[in-house]
N, C-alpha and C positions, 0 to 999 in steps of 0.2 A: 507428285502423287495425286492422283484423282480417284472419286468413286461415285458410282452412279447407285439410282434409288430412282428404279420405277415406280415405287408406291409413295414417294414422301409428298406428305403434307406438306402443304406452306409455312403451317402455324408451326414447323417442327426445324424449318431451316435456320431461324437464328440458334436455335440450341445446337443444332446440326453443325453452325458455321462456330460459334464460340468452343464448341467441343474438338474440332478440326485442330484454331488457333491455338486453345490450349496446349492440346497433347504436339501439337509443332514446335512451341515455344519450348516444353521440356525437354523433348528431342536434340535440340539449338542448343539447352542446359548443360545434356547428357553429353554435346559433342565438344562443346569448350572445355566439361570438365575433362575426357579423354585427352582432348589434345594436351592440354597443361601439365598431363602427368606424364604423357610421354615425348616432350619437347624438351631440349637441355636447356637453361639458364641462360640468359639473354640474349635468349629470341624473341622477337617483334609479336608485340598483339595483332597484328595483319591481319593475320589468316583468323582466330578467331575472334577479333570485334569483327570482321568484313561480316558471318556468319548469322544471320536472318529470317525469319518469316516473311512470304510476303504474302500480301494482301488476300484473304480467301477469292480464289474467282467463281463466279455460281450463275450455271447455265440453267438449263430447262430442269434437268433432273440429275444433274450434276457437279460436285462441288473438286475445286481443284485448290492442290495445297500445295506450294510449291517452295523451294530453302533456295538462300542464296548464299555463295562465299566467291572470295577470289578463287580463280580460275585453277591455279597451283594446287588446291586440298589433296585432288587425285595421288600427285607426285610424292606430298607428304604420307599421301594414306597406305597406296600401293609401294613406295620407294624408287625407287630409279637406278640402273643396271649399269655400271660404269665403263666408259670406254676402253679401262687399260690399260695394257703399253708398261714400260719400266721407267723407274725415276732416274733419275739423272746420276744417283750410286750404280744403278745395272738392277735393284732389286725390282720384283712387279708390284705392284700396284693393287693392292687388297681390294676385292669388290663387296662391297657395303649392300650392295639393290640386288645380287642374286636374287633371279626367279620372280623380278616383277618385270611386268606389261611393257613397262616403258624403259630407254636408253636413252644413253646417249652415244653420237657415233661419232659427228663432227663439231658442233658447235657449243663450247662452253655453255655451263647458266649465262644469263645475263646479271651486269652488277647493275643496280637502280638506285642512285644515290639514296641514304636513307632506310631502303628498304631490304628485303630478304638478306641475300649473300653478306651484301654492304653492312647492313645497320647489324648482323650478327655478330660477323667479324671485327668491327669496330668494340662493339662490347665487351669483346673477348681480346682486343689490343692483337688484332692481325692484322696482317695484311689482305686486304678484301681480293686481288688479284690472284696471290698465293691460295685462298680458301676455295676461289673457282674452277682455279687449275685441279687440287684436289678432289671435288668434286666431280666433275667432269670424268676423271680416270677414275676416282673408285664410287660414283656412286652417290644415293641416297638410300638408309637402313628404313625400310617401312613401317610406321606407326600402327598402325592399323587401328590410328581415332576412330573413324568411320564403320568401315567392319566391324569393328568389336562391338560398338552402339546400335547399327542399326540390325533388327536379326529379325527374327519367327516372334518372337516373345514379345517383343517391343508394337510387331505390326498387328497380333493376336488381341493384345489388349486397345489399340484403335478400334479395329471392329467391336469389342466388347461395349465400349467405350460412348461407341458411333448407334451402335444400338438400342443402350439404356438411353442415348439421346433421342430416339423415333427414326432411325432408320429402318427400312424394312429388308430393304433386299441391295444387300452390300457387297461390290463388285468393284475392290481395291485394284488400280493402274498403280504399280509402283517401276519409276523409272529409277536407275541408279547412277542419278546424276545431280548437282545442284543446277542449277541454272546460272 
């Protein structure tokens, strides 16, 4: 997310830039507390300690604010659309990710010792191979941590925000992505 200010003062950027940090950092707040409430019980803090601010960047007359998390948040956020197919009784395969962006068509998740698949199902006393294979056919259910946090209201009060701090002429770039 970036926004430019052809009129801003010098003397107004460090408020400019702490006002950016701040409201980024409860953002980071708002998105951990989302995920937490919609993740089941021993699941990996990954996805939400990876989940960050970084560093204001600040050009000529513009400041840039930009979050980071693992790569994965998407797949949590949106869910993921399972490949299907029937189990090994003859019965199908219930899809969990109807009507998100993403599939899967050929290649299982991946298991990473340790981490997502692995360290869930291990928590949960599966078998982390058995939990892929499931996956895989039926899917990931979409949280929508993300969505639900980030909206009109949230970005309405940055500019509020961004202007009791000395911005003049506020001309929000929001990308819908972390980095």
């Amino acid at each position: 997310m970036s926004f430019l200010d052809s009129e801003l003062v010098s003397s107004g950027a460090n408020s400019i830039q702490d006002t950016l940090l701040t409201w980024g950092n409860e953002v980071v707040d708002k998105l951990k507390k989302s995920l937490r409430a919609k993740i089941s019980e021993g699941t990996s803090d990954g996805l939400q300690n990876s989940m960050i601010v970084l560093p204001i960047e600040i050009g000529e007359s513009r400041f840039t604010l930009m979050f980071q998390s693992k790569d994965y948040w998407k797949f949590i956020d949106k869910g993921v659309s399972g490949a299907g197919g029937n189990k090994a009784d003859g019965s199908a395969w219930v899809n969990k990710g109807a009507g998100s962006p993403f599939s899967y068509r050929t290649k299982q998740p991946p298991i990473k010792r340790g981490e997502g698949i692995s360290f869930w199902a291990y928590a949960k006393g599966l078998n982390e191979w058995a939990v892929a294979k499931s996956v895989f056919h039926s899917g990931i259910k979409a949280t929508h941590f993300w969505t639900d946090v980030i909206n009109k209201s949230l970005v309405k009060d940055l500019v509020k925000r961004l202007e009791k701090a000395g911005a003049k002429n506020v001309e929000l770039i929001i990308a819908k992505d972390f980095k």
